[in-house]
N, C-alpha and C positions, 0 to 999 in steps of 0.2 A: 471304796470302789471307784476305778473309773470312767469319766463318762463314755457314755456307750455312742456309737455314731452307726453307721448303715455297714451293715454286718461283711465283712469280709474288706474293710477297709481300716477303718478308726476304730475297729470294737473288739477284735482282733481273733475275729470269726473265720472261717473256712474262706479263702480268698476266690476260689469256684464259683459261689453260691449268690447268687443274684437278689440283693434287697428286695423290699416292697418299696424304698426311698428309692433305688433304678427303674423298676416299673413302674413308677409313676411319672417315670420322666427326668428324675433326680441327675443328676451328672457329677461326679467327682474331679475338681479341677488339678489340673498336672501341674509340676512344676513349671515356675514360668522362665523361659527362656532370655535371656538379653536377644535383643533382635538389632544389629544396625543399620542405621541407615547410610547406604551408597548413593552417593549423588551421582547423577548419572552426568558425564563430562558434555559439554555444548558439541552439539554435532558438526563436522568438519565435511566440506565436500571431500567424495573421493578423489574427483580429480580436479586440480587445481591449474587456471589458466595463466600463463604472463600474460602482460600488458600487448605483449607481442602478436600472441595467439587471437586476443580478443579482437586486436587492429586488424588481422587477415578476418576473423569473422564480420567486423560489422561492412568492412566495404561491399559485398555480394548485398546487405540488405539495405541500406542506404541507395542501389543500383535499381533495387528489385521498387520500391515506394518511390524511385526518380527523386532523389535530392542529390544536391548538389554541395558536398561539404567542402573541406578544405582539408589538407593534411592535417593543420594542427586541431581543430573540429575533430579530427576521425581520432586522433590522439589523445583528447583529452575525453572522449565518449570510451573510447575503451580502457583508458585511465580510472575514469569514472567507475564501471563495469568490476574491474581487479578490486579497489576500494571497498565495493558494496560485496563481492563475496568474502574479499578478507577479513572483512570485519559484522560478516552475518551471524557468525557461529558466536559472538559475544554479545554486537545488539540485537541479535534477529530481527535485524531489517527489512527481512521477505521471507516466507514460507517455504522460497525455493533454493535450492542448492546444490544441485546439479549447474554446468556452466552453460552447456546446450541450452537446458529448459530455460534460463536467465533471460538469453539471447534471442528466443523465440516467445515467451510468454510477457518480458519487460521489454527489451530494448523493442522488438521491432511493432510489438504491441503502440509504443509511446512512439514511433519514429513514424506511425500509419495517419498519426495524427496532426502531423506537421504540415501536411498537404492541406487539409482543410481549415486547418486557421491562419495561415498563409493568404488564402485564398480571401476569407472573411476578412484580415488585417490590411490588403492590400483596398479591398473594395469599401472598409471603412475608413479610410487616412487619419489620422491625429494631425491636428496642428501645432505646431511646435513641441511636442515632447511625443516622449519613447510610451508606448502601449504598455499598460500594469494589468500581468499576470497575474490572477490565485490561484494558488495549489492548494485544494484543501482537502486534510488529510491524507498528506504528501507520502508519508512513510519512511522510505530510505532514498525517497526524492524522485517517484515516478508518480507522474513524468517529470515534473517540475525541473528537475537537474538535464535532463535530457530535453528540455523545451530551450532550457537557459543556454546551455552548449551550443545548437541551432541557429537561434536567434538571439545573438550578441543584442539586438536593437529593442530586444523587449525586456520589459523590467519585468522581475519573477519574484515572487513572494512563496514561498512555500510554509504552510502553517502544518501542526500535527500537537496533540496531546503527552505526545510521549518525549520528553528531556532528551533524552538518548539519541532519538532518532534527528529531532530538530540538530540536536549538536555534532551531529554524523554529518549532514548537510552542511552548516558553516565549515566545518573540515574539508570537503570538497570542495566548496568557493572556495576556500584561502589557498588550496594546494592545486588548483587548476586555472588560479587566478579567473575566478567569474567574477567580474565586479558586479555583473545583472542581476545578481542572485544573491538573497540573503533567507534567512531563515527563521521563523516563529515558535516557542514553545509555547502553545495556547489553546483556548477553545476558542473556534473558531468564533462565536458570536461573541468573546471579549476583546476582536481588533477593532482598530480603528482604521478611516483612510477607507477610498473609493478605488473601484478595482474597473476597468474596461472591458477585460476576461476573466472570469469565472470557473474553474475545470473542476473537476476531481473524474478520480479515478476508483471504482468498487467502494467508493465511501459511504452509500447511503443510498435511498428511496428517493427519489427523484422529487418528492415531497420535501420531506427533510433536508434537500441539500439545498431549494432555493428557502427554504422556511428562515434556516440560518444564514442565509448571507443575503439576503434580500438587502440587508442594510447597508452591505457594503460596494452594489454596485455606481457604478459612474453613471452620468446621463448617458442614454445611448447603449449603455455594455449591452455582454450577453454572456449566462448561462452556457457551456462546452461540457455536456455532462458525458464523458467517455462510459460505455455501457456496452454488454458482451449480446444477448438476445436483444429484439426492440421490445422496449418494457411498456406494452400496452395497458396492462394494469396499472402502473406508474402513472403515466399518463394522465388514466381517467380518473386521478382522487387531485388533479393537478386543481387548483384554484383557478377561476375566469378571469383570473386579474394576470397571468401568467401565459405567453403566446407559446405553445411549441411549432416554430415557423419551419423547423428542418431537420429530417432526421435522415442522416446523412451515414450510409454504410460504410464500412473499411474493408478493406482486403489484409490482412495480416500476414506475407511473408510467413512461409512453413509452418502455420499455426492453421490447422482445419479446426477451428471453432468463428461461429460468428459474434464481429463486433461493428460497433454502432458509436455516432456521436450524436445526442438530441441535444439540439440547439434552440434556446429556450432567451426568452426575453420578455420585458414588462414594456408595452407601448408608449403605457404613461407615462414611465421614471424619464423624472427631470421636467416635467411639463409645471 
């Protein structure tokens, strides 16, 4: 005889008739299907800008934050700009990918910020050498690529964790000729070398971002921590060894969200 199983399945009972092995909960498993797996292809903006396009948009915002660029500045910002959507959809460089949003959340976001370390770099002077920028946890080089552009006379370091991204940056230096600009793949507490500025951008808690680079400022530097609300909470877990001397608001160019730069420094370093 053979073996019997839950009636109306394996035992080859009335197909109708509902086991005690089903009311208890029992389930009888169905054939199983091949299932495959579709990769889903890297997302592409809808619309795609030239270099062309880009150069009519940034001059209205470079007009609107009062800088004063150059033709080939304006050229190699919108260069720049083409580069980093063309090649989002494979490094995901940014989250954004619409060309507008780029233009209004990156570029004039980073170009809001050139006013006030202007300002700080004029009123500090270096003697005899060029002022050394960090970017820390640069991305697809915001700001860091967009500071470099600006200010041929600062030296810009841009660090970040991700291969990819860092080497998306040296691709921009070599093809826009930035000799100020070079690039890091690393964590940020494995560099070496003294920095004068300090930045990041959405990187971190304002705790954490002087925690790790504490050791790589110059005597004198300072902390440029770009930041969207003023982060009072931040702030108050900040160490008393840590000054925040200025927190200094932005206007953002077509972006209705508020941003901020706190500006942070150690009294002692270097004494």
């Amino acid at each position: 005889m053979g073996k019997r199983g839950p009636v109306g399945r394996r035992g080859g009972g009335d197909p109708t008739v509902v086991s005690a092995y089903e009311l208890r909960g029992g389930k009888v498993s169905a054939p199983r299907k091949d299932v495959r797996v579709v990769r889903k292809a890297p997302d592409r903006p809808a619309v795609v800008w030239t270099p062309a396009q880009w150069q009519e948009a940034v001059s209205p915002m470079l007009a609107y934050v009062g800088l004063d660029l150059s033709s080939e500045q304006q050229q190699k910002l919108a260069a720049y700009l083409a580069m980093l959507a063309h090649w989002n959809g494979t490094f995901n460089l940014t989250a954004l990918r619409d060309p507008q949003d780029m233009l209004t959340h990156h570029l004039a976001d980073c170009l809001a910020v050139l006013g006030p370390l202007g300002r700080h770099l004029a009123q500090h002077p270096l003697a005899n050498k060029a002022p050394r920028l960090l970017d820390v946890g640069s991305g697809g080089g915001l700001p860091g690529v967009v500071l470099a552009i600006a200010r041929p006379d600062v030296q810009v370091t841009c660090v970040d964790t991700v291969g990819k991204k860092a080497a998306f940056i040296r691709q921009v230096a070599a093809e826009l000729k930035l000799s100020n600009l070079r690039a890091e793949h690393a964590r940020v507490e494995q560099l070496k070398g003294q920095y004068d500025v300090i930045t990041s951008r959405a990187f971190a808690s304002l705790l954490d971002f002087v925690t790790l680079t504490q050791a790589l400022l110059a005597p004198g530097a300072v902390w440029m921590a770009m930041k969207g609300k003023v982060p009072v909470d931040e702030q108050a877990v900040l160490p008393a060894s840590v000054d925040v001397f200025h927190v200094e608001p932005l206007v953002v160019p077509q972006l209705d969200a508020e941003r901020c730069v706190v500006w942070m420094r150690m009294p002692d370093q270097g004494k």
